[in-house]
N, C-alpha and C positions, 0 to 999 in steps of 0.2 A: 710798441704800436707804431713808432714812426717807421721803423723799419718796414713794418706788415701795409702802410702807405705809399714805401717806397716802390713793393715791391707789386702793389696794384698799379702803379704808373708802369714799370716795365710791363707789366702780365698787359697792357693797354696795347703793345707791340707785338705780345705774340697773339692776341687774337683778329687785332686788325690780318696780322700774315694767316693766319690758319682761315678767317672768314674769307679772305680773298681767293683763296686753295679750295674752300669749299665750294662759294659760288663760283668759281671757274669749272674746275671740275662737276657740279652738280647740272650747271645753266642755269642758274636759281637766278632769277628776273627783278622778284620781289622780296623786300625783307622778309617777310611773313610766311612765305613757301618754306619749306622743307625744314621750321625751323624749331622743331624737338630733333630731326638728325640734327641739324646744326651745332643746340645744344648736345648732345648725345657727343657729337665730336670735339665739340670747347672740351668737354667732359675728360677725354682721353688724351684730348693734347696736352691739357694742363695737367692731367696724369704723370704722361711720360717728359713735361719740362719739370714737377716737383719731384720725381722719385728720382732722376736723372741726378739733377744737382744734391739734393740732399743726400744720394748715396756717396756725392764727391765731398760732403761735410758742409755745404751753403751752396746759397744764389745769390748773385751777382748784389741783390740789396744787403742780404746778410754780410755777404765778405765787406760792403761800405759799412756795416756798420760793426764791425768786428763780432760777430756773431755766428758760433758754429754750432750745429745741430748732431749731436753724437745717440749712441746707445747708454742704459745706466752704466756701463763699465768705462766709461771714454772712449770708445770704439766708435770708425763710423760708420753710418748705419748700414746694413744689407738692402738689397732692393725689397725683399718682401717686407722688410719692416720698414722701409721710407715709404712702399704702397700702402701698408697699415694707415701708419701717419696721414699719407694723403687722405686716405676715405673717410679717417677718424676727424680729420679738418672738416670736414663736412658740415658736421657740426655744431658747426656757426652759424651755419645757413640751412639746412635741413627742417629743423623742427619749426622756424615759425614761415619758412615754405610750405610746410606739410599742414600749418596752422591755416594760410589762405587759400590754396588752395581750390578748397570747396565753394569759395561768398568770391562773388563781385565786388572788391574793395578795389579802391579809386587806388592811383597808384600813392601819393599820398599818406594812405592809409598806412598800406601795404611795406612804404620805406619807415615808418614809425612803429608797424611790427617787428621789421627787423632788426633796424637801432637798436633798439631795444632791447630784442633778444642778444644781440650782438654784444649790448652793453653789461648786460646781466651773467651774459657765458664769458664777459673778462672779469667781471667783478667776482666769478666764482673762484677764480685762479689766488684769490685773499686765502681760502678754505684750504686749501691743501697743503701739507706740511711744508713742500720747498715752497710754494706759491709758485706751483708749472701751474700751465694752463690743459686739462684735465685730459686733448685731443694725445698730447705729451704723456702724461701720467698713462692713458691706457696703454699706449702704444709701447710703453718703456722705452721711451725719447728723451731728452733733455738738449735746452737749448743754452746753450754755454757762451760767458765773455771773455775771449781772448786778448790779449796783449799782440800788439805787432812790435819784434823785436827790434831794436835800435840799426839802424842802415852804419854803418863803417865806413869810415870816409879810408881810402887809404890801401 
């Protein structure tokens, strides 16, 4: 988890860059214009920075925390299965998005649906035989701790 902390502080860099690409490129004046493309494009950008690097075996937060994401054989991943991955991430946040969606809940509300969900979809990761977290399991992912081998003086 602190990893998955680390690695929303980076992902805080690529959307500052990609919103700045979009409202340049769009003229978008105001927050609020254009801002399911907006969305729509977060959507794809972070697409193509999670399948990018997971097909290289991590992101810049995994490699700090020695942590490499392979296929169940140790292999690492192909693009169509790091895009699995990706949209199986979803996940996380899909269902109790899909959950407010419809009601005018205050924002408040809204972040205590999703904790929540949030907390309930890691606590399910207890449930399954390795104890992956289930985005993992579908995909046929594992996210693996490696050693960094001793530096050589000499």
């Amino acid at each position: 988890m602190a990893c998955w902390l680390y690695e929303g502080m980076l992902m805080f860099g690529v959307v500052f860059i990609a919103g700045y690409l979009f409202g340049t490129l769009t003229q978008t004046r105001h927050g609020l214009d254009n801002r399911h493309a907006l969305q729509a494009f977060l959507f794809v950008v972070f697409g193509i920075y999670f399948v990018w690097f997971w097909s290289q075996g991590h992101t810049l937060a995994m490699k700090t925390w020695h942590i490499r994401v392979e296929d169940r054989q140790g292999r690492s991943l192909s693009q169509p299965r790091a895009l699995l991955r990706y949209l199986l991430c979803w996940l996380w946040f899909l269902p109790p998005l899909a959950v407010i969606a419809p009601f005018q809940l205050s924002a408040g509300e809204a972040t205590v649906i999703v904790a929540g969900w949030v907390a309930v979809w890691a606590l399910l990761s207890r449930f399954h035989p390795q104890r992956q977290f289930w985005h993992d399991a579908l995909a046929g992912t594992r996210l693996v701790h490696y050693e960094v081998p001793p530096r050589r003086n000499g």
